[in-house]
C-alpha positions as CSV (number, residue, x, y, z in Angstrom):
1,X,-26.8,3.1,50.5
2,X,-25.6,-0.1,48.7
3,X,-22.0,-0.7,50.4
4,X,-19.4,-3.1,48.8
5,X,-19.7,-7.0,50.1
6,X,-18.4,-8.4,53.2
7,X,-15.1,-10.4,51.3
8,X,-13.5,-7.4,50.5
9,X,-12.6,-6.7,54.0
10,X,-11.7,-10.0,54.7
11,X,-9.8,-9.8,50.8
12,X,-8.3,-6.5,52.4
13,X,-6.7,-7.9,56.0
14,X,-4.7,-11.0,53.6
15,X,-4.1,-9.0,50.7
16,X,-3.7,-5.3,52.0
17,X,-0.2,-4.8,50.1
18,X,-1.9,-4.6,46.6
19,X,-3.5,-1.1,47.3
20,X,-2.0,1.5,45.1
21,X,-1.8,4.3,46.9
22,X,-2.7,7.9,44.7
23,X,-4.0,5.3,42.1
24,X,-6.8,8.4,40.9
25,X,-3.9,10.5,40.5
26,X,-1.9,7.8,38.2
27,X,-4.9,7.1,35.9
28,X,-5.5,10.9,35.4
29,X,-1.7,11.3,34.7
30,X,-2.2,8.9,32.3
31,X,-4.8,10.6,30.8
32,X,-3.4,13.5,30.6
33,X,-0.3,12.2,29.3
34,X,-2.4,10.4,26.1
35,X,-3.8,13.8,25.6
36,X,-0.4,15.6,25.2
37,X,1.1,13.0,23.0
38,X,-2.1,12.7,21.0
39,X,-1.5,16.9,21.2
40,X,2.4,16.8,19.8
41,X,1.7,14.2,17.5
42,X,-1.1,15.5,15.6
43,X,-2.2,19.0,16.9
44,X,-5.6,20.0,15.9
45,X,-5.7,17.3,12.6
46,X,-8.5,15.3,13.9
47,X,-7.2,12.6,11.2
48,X,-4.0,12.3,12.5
49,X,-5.1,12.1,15.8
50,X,-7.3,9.1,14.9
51,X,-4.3,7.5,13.0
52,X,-2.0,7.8,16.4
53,X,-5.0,6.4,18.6
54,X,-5.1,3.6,16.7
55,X,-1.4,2.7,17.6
56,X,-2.9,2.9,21.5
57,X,-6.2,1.1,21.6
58,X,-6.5,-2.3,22.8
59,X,-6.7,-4.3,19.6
60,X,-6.7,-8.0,20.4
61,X,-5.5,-8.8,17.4
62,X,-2.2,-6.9,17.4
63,X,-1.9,-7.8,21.3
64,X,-2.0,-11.8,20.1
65,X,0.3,-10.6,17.3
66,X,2.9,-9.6,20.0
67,X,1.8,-5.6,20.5
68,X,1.5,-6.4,24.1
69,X,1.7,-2.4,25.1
70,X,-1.8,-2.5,23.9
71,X,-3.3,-3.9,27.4
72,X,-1.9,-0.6,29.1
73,X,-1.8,2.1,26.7
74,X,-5.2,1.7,26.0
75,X,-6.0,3.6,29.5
76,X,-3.9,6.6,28.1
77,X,-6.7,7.2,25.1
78,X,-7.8,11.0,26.0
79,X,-11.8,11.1,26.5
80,X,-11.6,14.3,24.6
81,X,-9.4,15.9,22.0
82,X,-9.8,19.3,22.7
83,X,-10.3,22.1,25.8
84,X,-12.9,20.1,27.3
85,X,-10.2,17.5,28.3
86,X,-9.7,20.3,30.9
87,X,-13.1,19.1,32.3
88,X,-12.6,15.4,31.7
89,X,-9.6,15.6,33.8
90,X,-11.3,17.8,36.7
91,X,-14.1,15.1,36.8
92,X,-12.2,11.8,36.6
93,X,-10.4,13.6,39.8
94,X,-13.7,14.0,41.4
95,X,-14.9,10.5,40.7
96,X,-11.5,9.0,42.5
97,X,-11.0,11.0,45.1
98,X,-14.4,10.9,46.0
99,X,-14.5,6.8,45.7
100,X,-10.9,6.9,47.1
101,X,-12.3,8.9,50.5
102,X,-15.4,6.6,50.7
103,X,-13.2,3.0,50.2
104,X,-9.8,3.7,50.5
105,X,-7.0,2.6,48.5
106,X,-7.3,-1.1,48.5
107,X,-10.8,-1.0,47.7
108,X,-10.7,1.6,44.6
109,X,-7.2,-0.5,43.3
110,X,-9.2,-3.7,43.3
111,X,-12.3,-2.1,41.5
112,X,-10.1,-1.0,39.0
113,X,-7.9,-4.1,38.8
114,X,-11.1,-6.1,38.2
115,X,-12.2,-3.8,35.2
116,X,-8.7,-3.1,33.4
117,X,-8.3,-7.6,33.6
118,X,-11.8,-7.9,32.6
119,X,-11.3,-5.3,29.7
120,X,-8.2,-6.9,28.2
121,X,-9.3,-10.7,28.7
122,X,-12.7,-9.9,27.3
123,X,-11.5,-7.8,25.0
124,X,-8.9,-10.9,23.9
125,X,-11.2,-13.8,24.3
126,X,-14.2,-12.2,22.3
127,X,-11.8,-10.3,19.5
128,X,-13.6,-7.0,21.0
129,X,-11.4,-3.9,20.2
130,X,-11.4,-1.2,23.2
131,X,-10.7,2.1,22.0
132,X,-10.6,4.1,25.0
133,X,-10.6,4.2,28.9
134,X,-14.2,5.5,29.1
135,X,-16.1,2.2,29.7
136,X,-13.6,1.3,32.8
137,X,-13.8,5.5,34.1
138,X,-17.8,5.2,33.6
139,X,-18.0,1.7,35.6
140,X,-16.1,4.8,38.8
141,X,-18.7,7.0,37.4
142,X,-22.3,4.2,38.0
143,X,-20.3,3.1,42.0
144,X,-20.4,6.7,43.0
145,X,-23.7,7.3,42.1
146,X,-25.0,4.1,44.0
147,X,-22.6,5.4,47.0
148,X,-24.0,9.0,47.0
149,X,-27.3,9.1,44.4
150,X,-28.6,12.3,45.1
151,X,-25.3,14.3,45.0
152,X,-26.1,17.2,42.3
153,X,-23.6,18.0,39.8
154,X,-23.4,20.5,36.9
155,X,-24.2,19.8,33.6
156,X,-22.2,21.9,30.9
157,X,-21.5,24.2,34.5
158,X,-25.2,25.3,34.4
159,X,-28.1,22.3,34.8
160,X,-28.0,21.2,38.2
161,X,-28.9,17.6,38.0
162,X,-28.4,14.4,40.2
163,X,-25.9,12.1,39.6
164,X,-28.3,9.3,39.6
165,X,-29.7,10.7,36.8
166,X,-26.8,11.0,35.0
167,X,-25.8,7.5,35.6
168,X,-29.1,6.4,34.5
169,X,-28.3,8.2,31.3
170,X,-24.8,7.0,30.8
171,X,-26.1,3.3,31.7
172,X,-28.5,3.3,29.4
173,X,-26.6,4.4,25.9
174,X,-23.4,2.1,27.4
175,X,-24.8,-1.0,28.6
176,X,-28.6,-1.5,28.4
177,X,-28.5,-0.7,24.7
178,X,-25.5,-2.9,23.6
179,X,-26.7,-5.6,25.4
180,X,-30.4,-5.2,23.4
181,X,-28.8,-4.5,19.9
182,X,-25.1,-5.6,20.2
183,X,-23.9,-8.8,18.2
184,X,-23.0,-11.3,21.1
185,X,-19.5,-11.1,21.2
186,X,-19.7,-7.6,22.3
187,X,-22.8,-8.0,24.7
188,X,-20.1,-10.9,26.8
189,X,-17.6,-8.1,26.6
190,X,-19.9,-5.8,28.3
191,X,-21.0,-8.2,30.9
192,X,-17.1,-9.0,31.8
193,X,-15.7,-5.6,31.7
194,X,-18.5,-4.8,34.5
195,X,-17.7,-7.3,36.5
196,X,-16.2,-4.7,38.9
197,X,-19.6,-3.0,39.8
198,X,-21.8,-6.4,39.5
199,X,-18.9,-7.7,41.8
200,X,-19.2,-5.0,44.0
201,X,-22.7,-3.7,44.3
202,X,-24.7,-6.9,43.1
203,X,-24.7,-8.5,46.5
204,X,-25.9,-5.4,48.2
205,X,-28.8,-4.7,45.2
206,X,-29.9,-8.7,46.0
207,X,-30.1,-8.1,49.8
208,X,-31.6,-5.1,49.3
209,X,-34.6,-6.8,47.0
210,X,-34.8,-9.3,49.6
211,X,-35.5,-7.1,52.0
212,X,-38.1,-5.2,50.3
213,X,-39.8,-8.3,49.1
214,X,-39.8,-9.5,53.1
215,X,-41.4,-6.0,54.0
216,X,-44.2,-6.2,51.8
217,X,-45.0,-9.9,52.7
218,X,-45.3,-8.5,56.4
219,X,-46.8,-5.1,55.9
């Protein structure tokens, strides 16, 4: 198992008040709270729906323009319009109480803290419009699958399939192919707003190598 690096429990004994506690349950509220005024707003016009996200997403250059809601409301973006949100919302509480159980509050309130600032300053800096909170939920998503790789999860409730795998997947279409095709703006987006999980699990991967390289030179 790759576990977080040693600063963050000396970063926890100074700077312990910053954990928020229940701080799964607040981003799912806030989830679900995008997806019922998405809901009243617009109902089932997928247009109008579009038109109201627009007012949400994190669009630098309204934020510089003085929209400055934009770096928060951007979280409340629903990942889905529709019934499945149902199972969005049932997995997002998965992800965080399951990282919540395995780090504890200060741990998973810095993770996130690190992605939403890295979000919005990239997002500023670069002129890199964000619209959703599914990059920051899938950088949750790839640190519990490096905490607990061969835990099996459904897909579509049927295909049984570890969440390695999945991760892989995800990975794949949101990083490793921006970074190949993306323009370069949005390639030093990417690299900033996962800062969080290179922060966090980059130390451990490196040791890890090291180890493995050492092995070999003695076996």
């Amino acid at each position: 198992m790759i576990l977080p690096p040693k600063w963050l429990e000396r970063a926890e004994k100074r700077f312990h008040w910053i954990a928020i506690p229940n701080l799964g349950i607040f981003l799912i509220a806030l989830q679900a709270m995008g997806f019922v005024f998405l809901w009243i707003k617009s109902g089932s016009d997928p247009y109008a729906a579009d038109s109201w996200k627009r007012l949400l997403e994190l669009n630098p250059q309204a934020v510089l323009a003085g929209e400055i809601w934009r770096v928060v409301t951007f979280l409340t973006i629903p990942l889905s319009n529709d019934i499945w949100m149902i199972f969005v919302l049932w997995f997002l509480y998965f992800v965080f109480g399951s990282l919540g159980r395995a780090w504890g509050d200060f741990k998973l309130t810095v993770y996130f803290l690190i992605a939403w600032v890295g979000a919005v300053v990239a997002s500023l800096v670069f002129k890199v419009p964000v619209e959703s909170f599914l990059f920051i939920e899938t950088t949750f998503f790839f640190a519990l699958a490096t905490l607990i790789p061969d835990y099996e999860i459904s897909i579509l409730l049927v295909l049984p399939v570890k969440i390695k795998w999945v991760a892989l997947f995800s990975a794949t279409l949101m990083i490793l192919i921006p970074l190949l095709v993306g323009d370069w703006a949005y390639r030093l987006y990417v690299l900033i707003a996962s800062m969080n999980y290179l922060l966090f699990f980059g130390p451990g991967f490196i040791q890890k190598i090291r180890l493995e390289m050492k092995r070999r030179r003695l076996g």
